[in-house]
BADOTOR-906702 format. One record per residue (C-alpha): x, y, z. Coordinates in Angstrom, 1 decimal, decimal comma, padded with zeros to 4 digits. Layout:
[r [X Y Z]]
...
END
This chain:
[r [-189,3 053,8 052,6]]
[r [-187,7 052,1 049,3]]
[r [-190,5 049,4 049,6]]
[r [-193,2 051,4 050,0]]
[r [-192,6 053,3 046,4]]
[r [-195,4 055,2 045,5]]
[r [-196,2 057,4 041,8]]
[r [-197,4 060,9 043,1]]
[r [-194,6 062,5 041,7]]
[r [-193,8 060,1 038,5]]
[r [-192,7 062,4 035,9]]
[r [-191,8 065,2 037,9]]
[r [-189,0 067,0 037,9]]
[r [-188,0 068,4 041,3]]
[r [-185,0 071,0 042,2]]
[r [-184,4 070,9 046,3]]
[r [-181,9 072,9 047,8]]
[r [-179,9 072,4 050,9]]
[r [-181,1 068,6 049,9]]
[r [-178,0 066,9 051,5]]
[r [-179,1 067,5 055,3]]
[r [-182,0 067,9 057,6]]
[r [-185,3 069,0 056,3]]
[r [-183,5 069,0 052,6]]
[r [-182,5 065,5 053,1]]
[r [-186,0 064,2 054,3]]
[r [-187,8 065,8 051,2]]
[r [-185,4 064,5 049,1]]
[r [-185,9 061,2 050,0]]
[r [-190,0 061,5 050,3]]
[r [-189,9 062,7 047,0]]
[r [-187,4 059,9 045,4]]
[r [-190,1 057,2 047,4]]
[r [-192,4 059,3 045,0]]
[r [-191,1 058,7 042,1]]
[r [-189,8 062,1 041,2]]
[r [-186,5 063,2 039,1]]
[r [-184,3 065,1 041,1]]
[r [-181,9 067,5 040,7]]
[r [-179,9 068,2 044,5]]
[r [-178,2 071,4 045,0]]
[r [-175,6 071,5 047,7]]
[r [-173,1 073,9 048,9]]
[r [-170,9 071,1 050,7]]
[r [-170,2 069,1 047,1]]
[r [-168,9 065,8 049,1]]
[r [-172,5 065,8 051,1]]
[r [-174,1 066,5 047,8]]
[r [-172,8 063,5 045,8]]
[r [-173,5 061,3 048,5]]
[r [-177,0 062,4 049,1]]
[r [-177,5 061,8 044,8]]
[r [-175,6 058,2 045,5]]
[r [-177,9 057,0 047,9]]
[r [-181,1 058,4 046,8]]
[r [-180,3 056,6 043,1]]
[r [-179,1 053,2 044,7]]
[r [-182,0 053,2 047,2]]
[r [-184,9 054,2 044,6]]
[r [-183,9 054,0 041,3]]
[r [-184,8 057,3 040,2]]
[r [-183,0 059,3 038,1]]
[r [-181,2 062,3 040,3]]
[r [-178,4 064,5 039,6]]
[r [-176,0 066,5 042,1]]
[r [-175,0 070,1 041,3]]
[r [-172,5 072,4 043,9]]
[r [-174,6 075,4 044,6]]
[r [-173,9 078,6 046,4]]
[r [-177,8 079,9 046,5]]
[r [-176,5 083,0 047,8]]
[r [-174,3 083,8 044,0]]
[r [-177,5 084,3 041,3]]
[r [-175,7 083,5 038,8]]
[r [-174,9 079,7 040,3]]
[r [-178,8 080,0 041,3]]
[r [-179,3 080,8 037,6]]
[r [-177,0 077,9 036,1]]
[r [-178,9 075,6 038,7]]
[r [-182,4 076,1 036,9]]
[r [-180,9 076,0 033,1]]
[r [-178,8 072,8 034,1]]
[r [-181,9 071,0 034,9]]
[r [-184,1 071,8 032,5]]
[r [-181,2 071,0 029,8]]
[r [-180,7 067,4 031,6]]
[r [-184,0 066,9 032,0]]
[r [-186,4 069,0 030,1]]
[r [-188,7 070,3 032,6]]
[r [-188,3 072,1 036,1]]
[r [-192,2 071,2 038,0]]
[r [-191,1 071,5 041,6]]
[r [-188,5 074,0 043,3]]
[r [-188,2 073,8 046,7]]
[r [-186,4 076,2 048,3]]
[r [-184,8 074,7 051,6]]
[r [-181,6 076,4 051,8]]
[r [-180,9 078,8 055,1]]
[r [-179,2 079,6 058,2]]
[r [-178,7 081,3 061,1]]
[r [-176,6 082,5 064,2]]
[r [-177,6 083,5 067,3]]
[r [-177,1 087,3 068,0]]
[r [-178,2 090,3 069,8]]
[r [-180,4 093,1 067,5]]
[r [-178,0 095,8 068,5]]
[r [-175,0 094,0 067,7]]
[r [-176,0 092,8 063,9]]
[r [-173,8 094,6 061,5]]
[r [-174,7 095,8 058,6]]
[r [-172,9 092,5 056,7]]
[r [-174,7 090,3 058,9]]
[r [-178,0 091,2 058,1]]
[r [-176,7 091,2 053,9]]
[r [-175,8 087,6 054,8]]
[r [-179,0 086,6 056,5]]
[r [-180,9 088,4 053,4]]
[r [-178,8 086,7 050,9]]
[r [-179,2 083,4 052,2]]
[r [-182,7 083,0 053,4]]
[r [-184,6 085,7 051,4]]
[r [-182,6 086,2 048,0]]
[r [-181,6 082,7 047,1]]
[r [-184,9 082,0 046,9]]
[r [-186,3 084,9 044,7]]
[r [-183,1 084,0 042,1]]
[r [-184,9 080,3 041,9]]
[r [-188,6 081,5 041,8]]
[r [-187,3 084,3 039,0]]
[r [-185,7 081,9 037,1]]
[r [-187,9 078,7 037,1]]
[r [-190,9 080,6 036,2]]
[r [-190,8 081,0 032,6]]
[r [-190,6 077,1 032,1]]
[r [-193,3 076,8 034,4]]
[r [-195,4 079,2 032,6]]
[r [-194,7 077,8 029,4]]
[r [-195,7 074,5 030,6]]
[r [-198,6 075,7 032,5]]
[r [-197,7 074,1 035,7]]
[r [-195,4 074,5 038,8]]
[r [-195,5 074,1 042,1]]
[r [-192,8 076,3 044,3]]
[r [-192,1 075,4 047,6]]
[r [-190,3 077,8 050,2]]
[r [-189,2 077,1 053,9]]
[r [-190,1 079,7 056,0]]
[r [-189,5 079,9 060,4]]
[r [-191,5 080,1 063,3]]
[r [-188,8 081,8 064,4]]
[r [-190,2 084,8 062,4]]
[r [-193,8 083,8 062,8]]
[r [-193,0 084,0 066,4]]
[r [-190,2 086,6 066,7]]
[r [-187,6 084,5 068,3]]
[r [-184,8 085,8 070,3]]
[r [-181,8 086,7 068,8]]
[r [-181,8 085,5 065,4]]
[r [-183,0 089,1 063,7]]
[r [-181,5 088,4 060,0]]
[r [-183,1 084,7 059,7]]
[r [-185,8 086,1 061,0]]
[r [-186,4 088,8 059,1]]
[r [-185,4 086,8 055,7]]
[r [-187,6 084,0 056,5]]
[r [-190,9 086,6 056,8]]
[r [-189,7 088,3 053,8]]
[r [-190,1 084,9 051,6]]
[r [-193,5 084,4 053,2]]
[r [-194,4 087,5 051,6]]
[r [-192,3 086,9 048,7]]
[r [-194,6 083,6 048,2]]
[r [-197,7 085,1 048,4]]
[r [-196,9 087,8 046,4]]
[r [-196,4 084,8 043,6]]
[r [-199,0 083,0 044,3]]
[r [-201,5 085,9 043,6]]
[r [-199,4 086,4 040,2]]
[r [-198,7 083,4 039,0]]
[r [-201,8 081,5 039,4]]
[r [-203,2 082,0 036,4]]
[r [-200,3 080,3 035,0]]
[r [-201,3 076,9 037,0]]
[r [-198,4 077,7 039,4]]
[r [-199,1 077,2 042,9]]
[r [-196,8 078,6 046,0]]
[r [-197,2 077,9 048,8]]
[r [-195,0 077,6 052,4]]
[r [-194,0 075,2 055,1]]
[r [-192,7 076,4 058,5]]
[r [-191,6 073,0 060,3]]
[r [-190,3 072,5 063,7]]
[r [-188,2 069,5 063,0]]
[r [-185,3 067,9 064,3]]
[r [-181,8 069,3 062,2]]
[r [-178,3 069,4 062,7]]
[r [-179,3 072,8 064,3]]
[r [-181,3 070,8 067,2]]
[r [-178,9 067,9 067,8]]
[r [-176,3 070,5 068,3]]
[r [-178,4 072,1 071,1]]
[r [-179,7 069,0 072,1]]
[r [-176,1 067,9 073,3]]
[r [-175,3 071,6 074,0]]
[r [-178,4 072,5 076,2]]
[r [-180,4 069,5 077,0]]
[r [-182,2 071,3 079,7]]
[r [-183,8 074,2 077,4]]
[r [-184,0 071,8 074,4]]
[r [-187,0 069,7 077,0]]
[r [-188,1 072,3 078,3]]
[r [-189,1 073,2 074,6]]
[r [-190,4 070,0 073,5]]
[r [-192,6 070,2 076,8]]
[r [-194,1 073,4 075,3]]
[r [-195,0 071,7 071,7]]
[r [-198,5 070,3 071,9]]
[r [-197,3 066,9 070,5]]
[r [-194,2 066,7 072,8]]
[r [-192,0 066,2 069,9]]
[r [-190,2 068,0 066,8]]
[r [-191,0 066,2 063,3]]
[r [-189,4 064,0 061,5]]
[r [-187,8 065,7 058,5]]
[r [-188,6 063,0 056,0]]
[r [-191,8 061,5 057,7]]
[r [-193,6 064,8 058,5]]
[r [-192,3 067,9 056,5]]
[r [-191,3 065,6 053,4]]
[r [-194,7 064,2 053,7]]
[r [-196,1 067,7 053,6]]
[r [-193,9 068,8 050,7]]
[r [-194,9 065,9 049,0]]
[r [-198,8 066,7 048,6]]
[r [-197,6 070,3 048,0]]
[r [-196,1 068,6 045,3]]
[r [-198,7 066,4 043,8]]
[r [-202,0 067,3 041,9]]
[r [-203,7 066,5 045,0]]
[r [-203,4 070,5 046,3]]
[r [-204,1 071,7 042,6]]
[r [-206,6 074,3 044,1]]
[r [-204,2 075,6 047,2]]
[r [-201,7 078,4 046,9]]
[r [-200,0 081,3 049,0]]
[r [-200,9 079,2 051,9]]
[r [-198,1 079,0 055,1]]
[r [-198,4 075,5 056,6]]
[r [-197,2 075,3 059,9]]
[r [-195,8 071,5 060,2]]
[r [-194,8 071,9 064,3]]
[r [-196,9 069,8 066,1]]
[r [-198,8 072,6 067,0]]
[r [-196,0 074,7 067,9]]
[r [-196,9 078,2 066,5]]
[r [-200,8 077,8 068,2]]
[r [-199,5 079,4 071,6]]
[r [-195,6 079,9 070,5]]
[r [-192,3 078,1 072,4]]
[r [-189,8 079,9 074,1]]
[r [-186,4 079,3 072,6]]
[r [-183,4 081,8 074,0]]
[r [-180,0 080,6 072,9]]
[r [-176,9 081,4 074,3]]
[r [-175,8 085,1 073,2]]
[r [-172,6 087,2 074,0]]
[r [-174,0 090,3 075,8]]
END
C-alpha cells in the first residue's frame, strides 16, 4: 500500500512485537502506510532487520529494529526504554509475540506450560508494566494484545497457548478498567488469519485445513496486513478514543458457532 499513504498514525510512536512475520508483519506494514514511527522487536535478528529495511525503503518512515526475547523482562524492559530514548514517546504497544505446539493435556509438563506462560501471557505484562508510566505521563496510550480463538474456543491440544492467550484477555481488561483514567485504552484482537502456522498445515493437511475454511462464515482466513492490521490500525488511531477492554474477534465470523481444528498429536 505505499501509494495509498495515509496520516492516522502521524506522530505516533508504535512498539510491535513478533513484527517480522505473520500478523506482526501485516501490522507493521498498516501502520508504516499510516504514517507511524516504529520500533520492531524480533527474536530472529536477520528477519528483524529486514522487516525495518523494507518497511523504511517502501514508506519512508522512520523505524528501528531491536533483537527481543519477550520471554527475558529485562530485554522486554530495555525494549521500552530504547524507544522512548530514540524516539521520545511510546503511544502504541502491540503485543503480537506467541506460539504454540500441539499436545495432549496429560502430557504437558510442568516446563511446558512455564514456556507457554512466558511467552504468550508474561511477555506481554513486562511491556504493558513498563510502557505505562510514559503513557501516563503523557496522558495517552493505546495497548494492543493478540489473544486466540483457540482459547475463546478451547481448541484441542494446545493447553499452554491456550491458557496464556485467555490469561492476557483478562490481563487487558484488568488495564483497561485501571488505566482509563489515564487516557489509555486496551483493548484485544483475536484474528483467524493466514501465518506461517497455516501454510505449514496447509501443505501438511490440506484436507482439515478446507474443511476449516468451510466452517468460517466468510470461507476464508484474513489477510494479516489487510484485515487484522486494518483493525489494529483504528485501535490505534483517535478514532476508538471512547473504546477499551474490548476483545475483537477479526475471523470472519469464526468464533460465532466455533471451527473444529484437531492437529496431529502423539497419543
Amino acid at each position: 500500500m505505499p501509494g495509498d499513504l495515509s496520516t492516522r498514525l502521524k506522530g505516533r510512536v508504535a512498539i510491535i512485537t513478533g513484527a517480522g512475520q505473520g500478523v506482526g508483519w501485516g501490522i507493521a506494514r498498516r501502520f508504516a502506510a499510516e504514517g507511524a514511527t516504529l520500533m520492531l522487536a524480533q527474536r530472529n535478528e536477520e528477519q528483524g532487520r529486514k522487516a525495518a529495511e523494507i518497511l523504511h525503503r517502501e514508506f519512508r518512515i522512520e523505524v528501528e529494529f531491536l533483537k527481543t526475547d519477550v520471554c527475558e523482562r529485562d530485554q522486554v524492559e530495555r525494549l521500552i526504554a530504547n524507544t522512548v530514548a530514540r524516539f521520545g514517546a511510546v503511544d502504541v504497544l502491540v503485543n503480537n509475540a506467541g506460539g504454540s505446539f500441539p499436545k495432549r493435556l496429560e502430557k504437558h509438563t510442568d516446563e511446558d506450560m512455564r514456556r507457554g506462560m512466558d511467552l504468550n501471557f508474561w511477555s506481554a505484562f513486562y511491556a504493558m508494566r513498563a510502557a505505562f508510566p510514559h503513557m501516563k505521563a503523557k496522558g495517552w496510550g493505546r495497548v494492543i494484545n493478540l489473544g486466540s480463538l483457540n482459547g475463546v474456543n478451547a481448541h484441542l491440544f494446545t493447553a499452554q497457548y491456550n491458557v496464556g492467550k485467555e490469561a492476557v484477555r483478562a490481563l487487558t481488561r484488568t488495564a483497561a478498567v485501571e488505566w482509563a483514567e489515564f487516557g489509555i485504552n486496551c483493548n484485544i484482537i483475536c484474528p483467524a488469519t493466514t501465518s506461517p502456522a497455516t501454510e505449514v498445515y496447509q501443505r501438511d493437511f490440506p484436507e482439515m485445513m478446507e474443511g476449516m475454511l468451510k466452517q468460517i462464515p466468510r470461507r476464508r482466513l484474513g489477510d494479516p496486513e489487510r484485515d487484522i492490521g486494518g483493525v489494529a490500525t483504528f485501535l490505534a488511531s483517535e478514532d476508538s478514543a471512547h473504546i477499551t477492554g474490548m476483545t475483537f474477534f477479526v475471523d470472519g465470523g469464526s468464533h460465532v458457532n466455533g471451527v473444529s481444528w484437531r492437529p496431529e498429536v502423539e497419543d
